[in-house]
RONU-291864 format. One record per atom (N, C-alpha, C): atom name; y, z negated, x; residue number from 0. Coordinates in pm, 1 decimal. Example, Ala and Ser with C-alpha at 12.3 -4.5 7.8 and 13.67 -1.06 7.14 Angstrom:
2
  atom     north        up      east   nr
     N    -569.0    -780.0    1319.0    0
    CA    -450.0    -780.0    1230.0    0
     C    -330.0    -780.0    1320.0    0
     N    -225.0    -708.0    1285.0    1
    CA    -106.0    -714.0    1367.0    1
     C       3.0    -787.0    1290.0    1
end
This chain:
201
  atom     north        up      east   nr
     N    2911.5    2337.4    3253.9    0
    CA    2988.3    2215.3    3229.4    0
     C    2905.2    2095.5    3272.6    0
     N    2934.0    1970.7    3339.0    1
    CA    2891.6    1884.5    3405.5    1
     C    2842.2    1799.5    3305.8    1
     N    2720.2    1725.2    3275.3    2
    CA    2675.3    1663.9    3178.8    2
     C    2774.1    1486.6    3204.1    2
     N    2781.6    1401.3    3109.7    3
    CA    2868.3    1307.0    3130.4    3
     C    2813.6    1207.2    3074.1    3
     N    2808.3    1056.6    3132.8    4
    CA    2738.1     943.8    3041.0    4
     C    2815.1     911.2    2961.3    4
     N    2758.7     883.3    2809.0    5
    CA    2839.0     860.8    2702.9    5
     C    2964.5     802.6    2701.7    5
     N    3030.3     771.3    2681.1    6
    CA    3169.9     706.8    2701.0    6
     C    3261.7     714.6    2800.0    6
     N    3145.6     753.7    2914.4    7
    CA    3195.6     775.8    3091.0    7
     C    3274.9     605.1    3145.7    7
     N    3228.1     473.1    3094.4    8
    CA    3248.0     381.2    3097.5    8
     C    3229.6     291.8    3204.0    8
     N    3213.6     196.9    3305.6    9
    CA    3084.9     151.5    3388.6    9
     C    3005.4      78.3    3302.8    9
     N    3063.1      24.7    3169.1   10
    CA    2936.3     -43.0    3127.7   10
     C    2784.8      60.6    3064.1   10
     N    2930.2     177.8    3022.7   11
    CA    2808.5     298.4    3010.6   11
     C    2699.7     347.7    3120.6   11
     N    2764.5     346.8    3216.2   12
    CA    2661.2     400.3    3362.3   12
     C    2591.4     281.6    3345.3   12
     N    2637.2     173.1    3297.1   13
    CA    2531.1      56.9    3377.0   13
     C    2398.6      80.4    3287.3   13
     N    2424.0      38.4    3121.6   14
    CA    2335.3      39.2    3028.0   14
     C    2279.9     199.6    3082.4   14
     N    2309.3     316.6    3074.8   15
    CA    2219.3     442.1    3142.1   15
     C    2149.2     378.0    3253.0   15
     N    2178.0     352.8    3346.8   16
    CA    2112.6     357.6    3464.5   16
     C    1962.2     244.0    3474.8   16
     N    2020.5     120.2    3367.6   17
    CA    1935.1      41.7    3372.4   17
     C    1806.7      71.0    3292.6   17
     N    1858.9     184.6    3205.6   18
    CA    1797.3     266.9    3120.8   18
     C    1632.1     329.2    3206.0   18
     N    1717.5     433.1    3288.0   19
    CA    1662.3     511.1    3413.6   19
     C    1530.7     354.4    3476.0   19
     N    1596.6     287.5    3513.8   20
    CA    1495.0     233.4    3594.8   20
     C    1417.3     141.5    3486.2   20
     N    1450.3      75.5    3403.9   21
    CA    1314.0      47.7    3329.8   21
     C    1227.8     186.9    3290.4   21
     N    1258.3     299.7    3282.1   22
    CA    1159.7     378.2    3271.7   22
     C    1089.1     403.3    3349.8   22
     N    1138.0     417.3    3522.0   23
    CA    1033.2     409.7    3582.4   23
     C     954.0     308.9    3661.6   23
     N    1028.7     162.8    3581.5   24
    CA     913.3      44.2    3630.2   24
     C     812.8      10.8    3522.7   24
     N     876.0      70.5    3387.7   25
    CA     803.3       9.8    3263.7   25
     C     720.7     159.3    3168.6   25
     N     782.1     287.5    3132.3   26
    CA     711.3     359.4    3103.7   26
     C     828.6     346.0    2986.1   26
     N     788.5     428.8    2918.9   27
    CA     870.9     495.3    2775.0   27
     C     828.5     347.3    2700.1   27
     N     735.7     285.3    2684.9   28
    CA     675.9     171.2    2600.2   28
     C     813.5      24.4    2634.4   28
     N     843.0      51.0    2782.3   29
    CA     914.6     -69.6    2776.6   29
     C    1107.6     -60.7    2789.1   29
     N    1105.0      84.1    2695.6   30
    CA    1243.4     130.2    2722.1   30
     C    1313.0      64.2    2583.0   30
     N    1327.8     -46.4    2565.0   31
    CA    1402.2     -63.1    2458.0   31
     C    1558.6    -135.6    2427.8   31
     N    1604.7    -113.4    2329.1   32
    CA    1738.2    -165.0    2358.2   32
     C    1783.9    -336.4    2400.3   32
     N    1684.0    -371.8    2358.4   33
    CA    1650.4    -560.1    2416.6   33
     C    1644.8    -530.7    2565.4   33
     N    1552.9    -499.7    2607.2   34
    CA    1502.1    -459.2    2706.7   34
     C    1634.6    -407.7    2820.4   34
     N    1665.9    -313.3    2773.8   35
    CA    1819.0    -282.2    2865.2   35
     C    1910.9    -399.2    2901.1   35
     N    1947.9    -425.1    2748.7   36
    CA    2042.0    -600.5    2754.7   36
     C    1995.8    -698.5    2864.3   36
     N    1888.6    -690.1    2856.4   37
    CA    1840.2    -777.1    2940.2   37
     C    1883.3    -814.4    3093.9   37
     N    1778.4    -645.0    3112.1   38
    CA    1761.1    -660.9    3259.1   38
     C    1885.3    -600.3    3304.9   38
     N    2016.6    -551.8    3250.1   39
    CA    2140.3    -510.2    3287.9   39
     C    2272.0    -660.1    3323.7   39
     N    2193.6    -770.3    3219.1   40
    CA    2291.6    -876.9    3258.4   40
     C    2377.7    -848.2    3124.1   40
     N    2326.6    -794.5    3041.1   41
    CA    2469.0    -773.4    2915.4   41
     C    2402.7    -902.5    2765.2   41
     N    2526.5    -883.4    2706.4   42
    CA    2511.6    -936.6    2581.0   42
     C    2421.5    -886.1    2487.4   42
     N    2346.4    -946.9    2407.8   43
    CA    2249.6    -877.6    2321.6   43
     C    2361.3    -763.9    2217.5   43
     N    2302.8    -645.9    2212.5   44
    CA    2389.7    -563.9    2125.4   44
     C    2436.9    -472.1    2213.2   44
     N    2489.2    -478.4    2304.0   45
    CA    2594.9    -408.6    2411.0   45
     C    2507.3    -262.7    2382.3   45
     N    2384.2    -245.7    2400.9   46
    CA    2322.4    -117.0    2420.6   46
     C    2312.9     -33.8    2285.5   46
     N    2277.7    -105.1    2198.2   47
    CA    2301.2     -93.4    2084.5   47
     C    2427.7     -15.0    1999.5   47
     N    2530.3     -39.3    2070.9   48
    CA    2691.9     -58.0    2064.1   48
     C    2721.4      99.0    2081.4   48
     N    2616.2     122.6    2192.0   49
    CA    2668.2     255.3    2238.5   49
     C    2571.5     342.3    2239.1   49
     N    2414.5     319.3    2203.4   50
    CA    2346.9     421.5    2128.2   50
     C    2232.3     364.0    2011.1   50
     N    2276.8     390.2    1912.6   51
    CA    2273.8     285.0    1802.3   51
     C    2111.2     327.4    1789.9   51
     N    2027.9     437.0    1789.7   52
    CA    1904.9     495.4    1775.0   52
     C    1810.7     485.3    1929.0   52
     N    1704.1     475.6    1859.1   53
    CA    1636.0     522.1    1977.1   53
     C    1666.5     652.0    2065.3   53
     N    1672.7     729.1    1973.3   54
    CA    1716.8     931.7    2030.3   54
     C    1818.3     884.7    2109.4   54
     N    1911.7     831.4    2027.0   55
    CA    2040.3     798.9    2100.7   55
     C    2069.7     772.5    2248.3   55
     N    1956.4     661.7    2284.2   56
    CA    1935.6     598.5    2383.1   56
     C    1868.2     689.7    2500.5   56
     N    1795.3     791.8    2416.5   57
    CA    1709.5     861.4    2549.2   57
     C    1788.8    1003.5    2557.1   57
     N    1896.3    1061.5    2515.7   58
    CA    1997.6    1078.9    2496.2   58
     C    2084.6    1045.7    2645.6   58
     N    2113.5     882.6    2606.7   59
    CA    2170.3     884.5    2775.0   59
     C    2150.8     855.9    2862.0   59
     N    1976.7     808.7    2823.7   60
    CA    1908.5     826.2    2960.6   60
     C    1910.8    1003.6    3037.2   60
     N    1870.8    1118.5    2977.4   61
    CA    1893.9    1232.4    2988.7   61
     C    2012.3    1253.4    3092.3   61
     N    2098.6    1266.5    2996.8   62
    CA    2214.5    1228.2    3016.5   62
     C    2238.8    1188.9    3164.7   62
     N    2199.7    1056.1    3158.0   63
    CA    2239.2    1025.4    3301.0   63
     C    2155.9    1018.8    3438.0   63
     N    2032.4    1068.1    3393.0   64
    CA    1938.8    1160.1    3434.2   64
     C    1984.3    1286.8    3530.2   64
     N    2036.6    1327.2    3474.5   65
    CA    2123.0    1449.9    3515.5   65
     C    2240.6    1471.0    3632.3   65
     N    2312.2    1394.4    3583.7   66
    CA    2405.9    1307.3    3722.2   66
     C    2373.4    1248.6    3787.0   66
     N    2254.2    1162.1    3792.3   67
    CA    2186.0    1133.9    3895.9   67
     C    2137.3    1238.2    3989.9   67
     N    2093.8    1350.7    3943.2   68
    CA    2017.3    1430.7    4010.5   68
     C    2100.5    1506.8    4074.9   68
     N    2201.4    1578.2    3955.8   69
    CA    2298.5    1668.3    4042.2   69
     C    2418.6    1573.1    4161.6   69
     N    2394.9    1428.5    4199.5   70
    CA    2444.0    1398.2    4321.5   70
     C    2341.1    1402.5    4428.8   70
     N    2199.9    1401.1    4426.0   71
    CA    2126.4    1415.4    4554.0   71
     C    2167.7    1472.2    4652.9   71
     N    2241.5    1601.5    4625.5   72
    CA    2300.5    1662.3    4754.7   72
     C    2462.2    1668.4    4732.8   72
     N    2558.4    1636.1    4838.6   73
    CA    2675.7    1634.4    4809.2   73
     C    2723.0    1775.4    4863.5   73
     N    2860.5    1846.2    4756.6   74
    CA    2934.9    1968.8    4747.5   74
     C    2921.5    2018.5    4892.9   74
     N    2888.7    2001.6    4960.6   75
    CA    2941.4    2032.2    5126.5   75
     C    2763.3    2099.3    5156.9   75
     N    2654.1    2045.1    5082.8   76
    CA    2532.1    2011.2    5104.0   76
     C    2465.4    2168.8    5078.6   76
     N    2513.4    2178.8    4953.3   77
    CA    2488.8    2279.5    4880.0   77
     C    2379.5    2452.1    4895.2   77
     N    2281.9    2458.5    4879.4   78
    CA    2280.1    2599.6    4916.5   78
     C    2372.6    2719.3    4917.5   78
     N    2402.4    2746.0    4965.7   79
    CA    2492.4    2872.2    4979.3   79
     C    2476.2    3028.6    5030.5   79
     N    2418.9    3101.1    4985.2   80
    CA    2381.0    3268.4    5000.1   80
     C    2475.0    3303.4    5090.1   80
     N    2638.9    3329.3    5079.9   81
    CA    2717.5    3372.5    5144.4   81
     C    2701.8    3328.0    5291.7   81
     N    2648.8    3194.3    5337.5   82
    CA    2604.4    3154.3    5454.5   82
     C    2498.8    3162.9    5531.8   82
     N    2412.7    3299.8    5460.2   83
    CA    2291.8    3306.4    5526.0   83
     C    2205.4    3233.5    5429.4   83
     N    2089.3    3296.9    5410.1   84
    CA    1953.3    3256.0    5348.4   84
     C    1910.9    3135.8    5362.4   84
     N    1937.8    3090.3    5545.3   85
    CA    1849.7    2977.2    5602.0   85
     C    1935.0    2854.4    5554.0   85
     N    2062.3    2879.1    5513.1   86
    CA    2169.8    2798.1    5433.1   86
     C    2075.7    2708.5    5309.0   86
     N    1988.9    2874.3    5217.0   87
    CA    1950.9    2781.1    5122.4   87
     C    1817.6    2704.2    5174.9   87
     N    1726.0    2753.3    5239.0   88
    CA    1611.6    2713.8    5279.5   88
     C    1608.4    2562.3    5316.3   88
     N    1773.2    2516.9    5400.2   89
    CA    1798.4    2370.9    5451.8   89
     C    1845.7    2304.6    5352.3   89
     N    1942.2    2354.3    5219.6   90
    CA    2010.6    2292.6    5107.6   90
     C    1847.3    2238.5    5032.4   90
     N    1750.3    2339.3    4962.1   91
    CA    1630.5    2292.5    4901.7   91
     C    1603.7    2205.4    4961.4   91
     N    1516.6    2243.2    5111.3   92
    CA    1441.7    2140.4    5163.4   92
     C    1503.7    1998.0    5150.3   92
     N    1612.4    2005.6    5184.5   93
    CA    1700.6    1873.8    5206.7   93
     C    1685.5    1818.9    5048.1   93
     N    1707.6    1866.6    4953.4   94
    CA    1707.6    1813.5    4829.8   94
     C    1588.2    1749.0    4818.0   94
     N    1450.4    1856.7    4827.0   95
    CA    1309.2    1776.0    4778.6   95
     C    1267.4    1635.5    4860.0   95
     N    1372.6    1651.8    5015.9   96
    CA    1296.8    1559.5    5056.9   96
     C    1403.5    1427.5    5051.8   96
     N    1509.9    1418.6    5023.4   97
    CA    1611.8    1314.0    4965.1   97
     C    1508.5    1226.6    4798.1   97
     N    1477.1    1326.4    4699.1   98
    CA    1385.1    1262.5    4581.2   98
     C    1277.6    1223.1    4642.9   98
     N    1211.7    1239.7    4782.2   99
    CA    1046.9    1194.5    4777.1   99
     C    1086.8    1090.9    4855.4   99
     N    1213.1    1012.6    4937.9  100
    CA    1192.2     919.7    5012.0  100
     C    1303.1     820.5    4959.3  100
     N    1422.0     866.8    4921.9  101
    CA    1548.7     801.8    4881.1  101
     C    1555.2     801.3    4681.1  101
     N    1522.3     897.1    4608.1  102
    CA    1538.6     888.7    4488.8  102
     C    1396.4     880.6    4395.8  102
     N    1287.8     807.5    4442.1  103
    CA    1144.4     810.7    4362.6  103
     C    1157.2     787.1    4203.4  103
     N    1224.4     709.1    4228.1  104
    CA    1251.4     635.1    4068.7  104
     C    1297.9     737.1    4013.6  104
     N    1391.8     814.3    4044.4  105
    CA    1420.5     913.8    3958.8  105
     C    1335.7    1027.2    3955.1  105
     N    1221.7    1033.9    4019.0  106
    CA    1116.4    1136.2    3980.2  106
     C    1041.0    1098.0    3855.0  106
     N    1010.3     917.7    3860.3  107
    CA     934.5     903.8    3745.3  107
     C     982.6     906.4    3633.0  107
     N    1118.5     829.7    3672.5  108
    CA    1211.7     851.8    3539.8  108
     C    1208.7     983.1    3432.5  108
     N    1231.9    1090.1    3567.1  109
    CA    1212.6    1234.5    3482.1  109
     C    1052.8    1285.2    3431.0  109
     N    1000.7    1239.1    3482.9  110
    CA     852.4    1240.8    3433.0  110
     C     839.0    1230.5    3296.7  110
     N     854.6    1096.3    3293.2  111
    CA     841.3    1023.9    3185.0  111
     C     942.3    1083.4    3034.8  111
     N    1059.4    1112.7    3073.6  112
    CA    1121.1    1207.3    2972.2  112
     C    1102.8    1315.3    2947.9  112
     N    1045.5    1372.3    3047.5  113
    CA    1001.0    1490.3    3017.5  113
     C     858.9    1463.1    2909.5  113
     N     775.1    1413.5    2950.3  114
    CA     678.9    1378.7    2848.8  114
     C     713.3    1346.9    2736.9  114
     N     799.4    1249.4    2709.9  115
    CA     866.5    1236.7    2562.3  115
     C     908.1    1360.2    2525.7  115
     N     925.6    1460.0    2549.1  116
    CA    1000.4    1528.8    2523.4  116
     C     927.0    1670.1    2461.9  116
     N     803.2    1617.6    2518.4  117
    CA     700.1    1732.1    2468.3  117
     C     703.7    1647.8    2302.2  117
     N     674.4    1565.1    2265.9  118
    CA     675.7    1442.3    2156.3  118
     C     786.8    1463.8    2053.8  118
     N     883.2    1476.7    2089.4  119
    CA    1013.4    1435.7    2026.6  119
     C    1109.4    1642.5    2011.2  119
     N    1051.2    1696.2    1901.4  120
    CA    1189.2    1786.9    1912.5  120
     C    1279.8    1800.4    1915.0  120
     N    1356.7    1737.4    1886.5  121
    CA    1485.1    1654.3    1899.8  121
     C    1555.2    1620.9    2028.8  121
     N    1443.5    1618.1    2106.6  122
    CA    1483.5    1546.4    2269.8  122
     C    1459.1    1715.4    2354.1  122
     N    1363.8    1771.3    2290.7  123
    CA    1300.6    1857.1    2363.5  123
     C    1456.9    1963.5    2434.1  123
     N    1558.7    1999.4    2295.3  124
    CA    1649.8    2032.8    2327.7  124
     C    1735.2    1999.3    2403.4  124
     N    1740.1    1895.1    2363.3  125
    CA    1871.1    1830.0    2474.7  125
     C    1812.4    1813.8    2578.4  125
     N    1684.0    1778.5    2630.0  126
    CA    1603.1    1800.2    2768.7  126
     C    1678.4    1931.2    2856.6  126
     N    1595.2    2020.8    2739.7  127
    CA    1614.8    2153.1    2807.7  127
     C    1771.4    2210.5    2809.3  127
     N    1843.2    2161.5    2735.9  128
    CA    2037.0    2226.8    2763.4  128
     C    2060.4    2150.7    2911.6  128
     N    1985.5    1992.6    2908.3  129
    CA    2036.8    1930.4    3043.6  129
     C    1978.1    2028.5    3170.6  129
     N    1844.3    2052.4    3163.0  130
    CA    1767.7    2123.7    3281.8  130
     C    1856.1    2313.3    3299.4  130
     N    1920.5    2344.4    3206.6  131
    CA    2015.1    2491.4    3209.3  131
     C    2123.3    2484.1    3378.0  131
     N    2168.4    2317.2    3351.9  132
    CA    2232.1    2353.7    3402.5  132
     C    2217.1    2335.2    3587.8  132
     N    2090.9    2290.4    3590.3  133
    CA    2034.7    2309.7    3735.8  133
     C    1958.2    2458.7    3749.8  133
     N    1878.2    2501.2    3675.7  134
    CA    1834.2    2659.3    3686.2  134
     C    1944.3    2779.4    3663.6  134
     N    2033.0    2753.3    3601.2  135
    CA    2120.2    2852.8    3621.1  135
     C    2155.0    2869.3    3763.9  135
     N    2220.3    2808.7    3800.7  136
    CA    2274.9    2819.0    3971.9  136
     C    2215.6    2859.8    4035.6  136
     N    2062.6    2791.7    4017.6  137
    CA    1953.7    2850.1    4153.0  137
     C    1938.1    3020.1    4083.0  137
     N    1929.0    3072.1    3967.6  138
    CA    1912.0    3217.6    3938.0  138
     C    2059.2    3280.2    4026.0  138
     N    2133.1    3250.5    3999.2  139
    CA    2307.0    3277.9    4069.2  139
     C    2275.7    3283.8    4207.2  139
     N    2187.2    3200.6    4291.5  140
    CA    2192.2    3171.6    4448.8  140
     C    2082.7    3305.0    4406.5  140
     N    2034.1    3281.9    4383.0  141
    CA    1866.0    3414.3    4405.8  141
     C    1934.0    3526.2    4375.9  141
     N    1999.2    3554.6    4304.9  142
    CA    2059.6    3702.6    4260.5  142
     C    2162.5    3743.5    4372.8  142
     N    2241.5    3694.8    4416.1  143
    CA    2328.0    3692.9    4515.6  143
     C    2250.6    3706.2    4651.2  143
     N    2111.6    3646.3    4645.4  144
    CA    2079.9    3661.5    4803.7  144
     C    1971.3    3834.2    4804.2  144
     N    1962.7    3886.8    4674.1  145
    CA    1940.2    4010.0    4680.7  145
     C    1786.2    3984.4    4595.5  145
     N    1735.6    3921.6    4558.2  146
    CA    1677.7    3851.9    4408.6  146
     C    1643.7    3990.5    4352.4  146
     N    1550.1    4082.4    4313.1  147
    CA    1549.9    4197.2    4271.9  147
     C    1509.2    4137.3    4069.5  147
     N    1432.4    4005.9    4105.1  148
    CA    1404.3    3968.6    3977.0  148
     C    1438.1    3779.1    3968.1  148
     N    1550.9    3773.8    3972.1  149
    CA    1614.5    3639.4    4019.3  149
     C    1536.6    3544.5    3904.0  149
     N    1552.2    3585.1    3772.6  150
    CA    1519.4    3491.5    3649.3  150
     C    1372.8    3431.6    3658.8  150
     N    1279.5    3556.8    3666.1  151
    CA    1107.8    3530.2    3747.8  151
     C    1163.6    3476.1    3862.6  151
     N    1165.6    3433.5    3975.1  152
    CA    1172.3    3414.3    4069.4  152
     C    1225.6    3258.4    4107.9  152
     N    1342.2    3258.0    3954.0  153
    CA    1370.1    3061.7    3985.9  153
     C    1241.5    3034.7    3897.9  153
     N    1221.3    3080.5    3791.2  154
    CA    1066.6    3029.9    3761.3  154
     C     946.6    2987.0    3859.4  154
     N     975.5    3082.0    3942.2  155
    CA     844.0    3063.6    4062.0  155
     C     894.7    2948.6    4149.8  155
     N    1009.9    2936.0    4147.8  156
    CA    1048.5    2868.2    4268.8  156
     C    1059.5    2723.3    4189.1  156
     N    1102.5    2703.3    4065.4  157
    CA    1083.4    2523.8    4026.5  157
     C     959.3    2486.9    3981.8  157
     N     860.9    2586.5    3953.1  158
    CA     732.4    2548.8    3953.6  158
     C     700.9    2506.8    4061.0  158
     N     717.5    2562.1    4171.9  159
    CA     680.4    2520.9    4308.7  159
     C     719.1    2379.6    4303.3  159
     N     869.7    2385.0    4335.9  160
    CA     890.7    2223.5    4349.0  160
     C     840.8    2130.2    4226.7  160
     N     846.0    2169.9    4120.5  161
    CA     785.5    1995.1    4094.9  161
     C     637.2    2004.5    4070.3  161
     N     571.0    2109.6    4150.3  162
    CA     435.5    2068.1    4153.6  162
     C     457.4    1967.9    4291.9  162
     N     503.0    2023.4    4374.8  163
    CA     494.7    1913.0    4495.3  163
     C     545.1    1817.3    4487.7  163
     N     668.0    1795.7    4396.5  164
    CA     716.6    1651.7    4378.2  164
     C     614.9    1577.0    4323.6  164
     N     550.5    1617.7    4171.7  165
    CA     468.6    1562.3    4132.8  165
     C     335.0    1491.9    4213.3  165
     N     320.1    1594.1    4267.0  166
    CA     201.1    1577.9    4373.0  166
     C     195.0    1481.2    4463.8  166
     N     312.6    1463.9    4507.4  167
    CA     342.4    1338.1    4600.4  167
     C     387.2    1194.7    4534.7  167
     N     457.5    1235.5    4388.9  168
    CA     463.6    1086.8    4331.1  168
     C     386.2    1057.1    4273.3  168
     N     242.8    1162.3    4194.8  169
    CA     168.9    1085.3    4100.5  169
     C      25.7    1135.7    4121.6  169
     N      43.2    1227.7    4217.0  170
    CA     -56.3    1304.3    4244.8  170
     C    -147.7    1238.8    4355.2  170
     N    -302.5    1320.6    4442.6  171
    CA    -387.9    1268.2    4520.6  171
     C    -327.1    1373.7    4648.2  171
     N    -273.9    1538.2    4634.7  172
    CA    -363.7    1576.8    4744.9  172
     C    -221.8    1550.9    4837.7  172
     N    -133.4    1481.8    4798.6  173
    CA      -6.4    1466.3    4936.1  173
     C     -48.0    1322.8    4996.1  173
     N     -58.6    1275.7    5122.5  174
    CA    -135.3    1198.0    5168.2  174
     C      14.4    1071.2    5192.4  174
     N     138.0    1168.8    5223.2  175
    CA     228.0    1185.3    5243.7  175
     C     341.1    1199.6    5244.1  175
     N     471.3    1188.6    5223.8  176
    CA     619.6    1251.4    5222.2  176
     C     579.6    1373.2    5327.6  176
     N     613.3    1513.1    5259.8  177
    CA     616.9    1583.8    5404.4  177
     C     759.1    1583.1    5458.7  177
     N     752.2    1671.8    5580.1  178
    CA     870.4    1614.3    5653.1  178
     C     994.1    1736.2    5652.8  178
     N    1082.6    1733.7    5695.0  179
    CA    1209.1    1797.0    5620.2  179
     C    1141.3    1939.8    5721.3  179
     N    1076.0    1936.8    5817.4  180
    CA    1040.0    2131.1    5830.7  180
     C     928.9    2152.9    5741.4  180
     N     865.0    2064.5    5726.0  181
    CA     707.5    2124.0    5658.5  181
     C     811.9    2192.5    5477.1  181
     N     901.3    2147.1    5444.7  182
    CA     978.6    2177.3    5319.2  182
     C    1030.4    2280.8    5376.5  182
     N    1086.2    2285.1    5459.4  183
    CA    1175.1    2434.2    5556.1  183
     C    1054.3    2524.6    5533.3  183
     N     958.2    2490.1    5584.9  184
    CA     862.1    2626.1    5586.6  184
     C     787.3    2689.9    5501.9  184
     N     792.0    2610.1    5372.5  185
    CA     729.8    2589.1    5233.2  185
     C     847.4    2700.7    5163.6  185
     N     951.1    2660.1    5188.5  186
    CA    1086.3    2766.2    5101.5  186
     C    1086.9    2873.4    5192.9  186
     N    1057.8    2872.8    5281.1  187
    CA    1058.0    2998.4    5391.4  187
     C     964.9    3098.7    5354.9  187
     N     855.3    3042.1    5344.6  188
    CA     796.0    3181.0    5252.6  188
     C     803.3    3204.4    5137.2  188
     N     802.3    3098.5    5052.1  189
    CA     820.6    3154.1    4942.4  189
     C     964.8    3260.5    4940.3  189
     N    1090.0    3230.6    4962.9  190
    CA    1200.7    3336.0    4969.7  190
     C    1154.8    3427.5    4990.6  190
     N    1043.8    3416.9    5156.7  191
    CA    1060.9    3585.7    5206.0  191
     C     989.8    3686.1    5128.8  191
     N     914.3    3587.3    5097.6  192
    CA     831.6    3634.3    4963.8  192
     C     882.8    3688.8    4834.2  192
     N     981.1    3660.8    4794.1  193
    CA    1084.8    3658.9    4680.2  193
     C    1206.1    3803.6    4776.6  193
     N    1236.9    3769.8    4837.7  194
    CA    1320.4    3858.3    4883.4  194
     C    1310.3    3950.1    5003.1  194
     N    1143.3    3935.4    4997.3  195
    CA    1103.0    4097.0    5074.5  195
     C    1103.5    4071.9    5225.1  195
     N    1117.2    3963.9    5292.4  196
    CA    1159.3    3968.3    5428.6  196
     C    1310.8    3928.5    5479.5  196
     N    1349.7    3935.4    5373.7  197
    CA    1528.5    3921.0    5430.7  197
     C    1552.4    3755.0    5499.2  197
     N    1503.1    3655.9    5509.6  198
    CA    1524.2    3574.4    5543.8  198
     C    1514.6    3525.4    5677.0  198
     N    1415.0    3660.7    5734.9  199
    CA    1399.7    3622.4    5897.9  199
     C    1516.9    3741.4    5926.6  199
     N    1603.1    3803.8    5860.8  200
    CA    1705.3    3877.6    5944.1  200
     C    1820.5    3793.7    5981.2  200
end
């Protein structure tokens, strides 16, 4: 089921979104409900209105966290097994390298909640029901492309990526954005690796 910003409002997307980017210009310290009002252009209260708690608030940052992410690649974009392996190899790559040049903010954004989240049990859940519904699919694409151990295997494979995301937004050893083959060739082995060779057939 598609995660949804509270109310599904625009003033809701707005207060979320403005949410999102003071977190990653200001840090969890400068996420507050003043703070939103503010820099969104709203009335004092407005944020308030619609997540009365702090939880509340990081809640739909999460929240809209999520929809942010699951638009990086549009329906057409998609990895797809039934189309050949190299289908998904161009859907990933294309994804990691859309967050390292077009969506940064939303790397730190997720950073940063994710860290709260080690903090907050409360958040930790709703973190992790939001993150279900991006690892499920990729276990579904891996099992379908002949995945002998699909569940290990999206494990291996989102460790991968957000070490390199990380690496490049907060990290030393990426000098760089790499470039949409150096990501092609990065998922290229790892798959063939994962699925035995099948990817150069």
């Amino acid at each position: 089921m598609p995660v949804s910003t509270a109310h599904g409002t625009p003033r809701a997307e707005l207060i979320a979104d403005t949410a999102l980017a003071l977190l990653a210009e200001r840090g969890l310290r400068g996420l507050t409900h003043r703070a939103v009002d503010e820099a969104a252009g709203l009335p004092q209260g407005s944020t308030s209105n619609l997540a009365r708690t702090r939880q509340a608030l990081l809640e739909v940052a999460v929240r809209r966290q999520a929809e942010r992410e699951a638009q990086v690649l549009t329906p057409d974009e998609l990895p797809d097994p039934a189309a050949g392996l190299r289908s998904m190899t161009d859907g990933l790559a294309l994804a990691l390298h859309r967050y390292l040049t077009d969506h940064r903010d939303l790397l730190v954004s997720r950073y940063e909640l994710a860290l709260e989240a080690t903090r907050r049990p409360e958040l930790r859940a709703f973190y992790d029901a939001t993150g279900r519904q991006f690892r499920e699919p990729l276990t579904a694409l891996l099992r379908a492309a002949g995945s002998p151990d699909p569940e290990r295997h999206t494990l291996s494979l989102v460790a991968w990526c957000d070490g390199l995301l990380f690496s490049c937004v907060a990290g030393s050893f990426h000098a760089s954005v790499p470039t949409l083959e150096e990501l092609r060739a990065g998922f290229r082995e790892l798959l063939n690796g994962m699925l035995k060779g099948r990817l150069g057939e």
